[in-house]
C-alpha positions, 0 to 999 in steps of 0.5 A, spaced: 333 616 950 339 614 955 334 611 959 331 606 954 338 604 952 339 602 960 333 599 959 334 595 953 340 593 955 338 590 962 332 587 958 338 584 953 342 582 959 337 578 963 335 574 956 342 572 956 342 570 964 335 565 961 339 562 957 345 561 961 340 558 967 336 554 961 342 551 958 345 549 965 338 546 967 338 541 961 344 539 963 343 538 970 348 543 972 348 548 978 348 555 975 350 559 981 356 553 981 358 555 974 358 562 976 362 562 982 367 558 979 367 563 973 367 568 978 370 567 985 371 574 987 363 576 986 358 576 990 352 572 989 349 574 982 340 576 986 338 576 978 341 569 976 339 566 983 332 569 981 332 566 974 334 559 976 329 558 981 324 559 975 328 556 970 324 548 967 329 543 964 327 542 957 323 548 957 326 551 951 333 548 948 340 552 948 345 550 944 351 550 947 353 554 941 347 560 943 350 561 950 358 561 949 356 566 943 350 570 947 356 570 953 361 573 949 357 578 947 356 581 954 363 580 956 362 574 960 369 571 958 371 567 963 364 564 964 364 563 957 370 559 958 367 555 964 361 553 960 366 550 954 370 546 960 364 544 962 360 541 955 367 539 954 364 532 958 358 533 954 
């Protein structure tokens, strides 16, 4: 049972990182920048950079709605907050 909900979570984390990647992609924006900008102190994220390398533009639309919420979901706080900075020149 502990191991599926690892496994849940981790399937429920890596839809979250697509649609971070999708929405930056829409709007022309470099992910791993964001990311970083969010969090300066943390090593490069391999799954977010694996992502982006297989992430279309205009494959599927996010709102920035979605993506603020689904980060926050997952405690992603100050990438949230970068994300809001960032539509706010939308």
């Amino acid at each position: 049972m502990k191991d599926k909900i690892i496994q849940q979570y981790e399937e429920d984390e890596n839809i979250m990182i697509r649609l971070f990647a999708q929405w930056c992609a829409n709007h022309d924006i470099n992910a791993a920048t964001l990311y970083k900008n969010a969090y300066p102190h943390q090593h490069d994220n391999e799954i977010l950079l694996i992502i982006i390398e297989e992430t279309e533009k205009d494959s599927l639309q996010v709102d920035t709605e979605t993506v603020l919420h689904v980060l926050q979901l997952f405690g992603n706080e100050d990438l949230a907050f970068e994300v809001s900075k960032t539509a706010l020149n939308f």
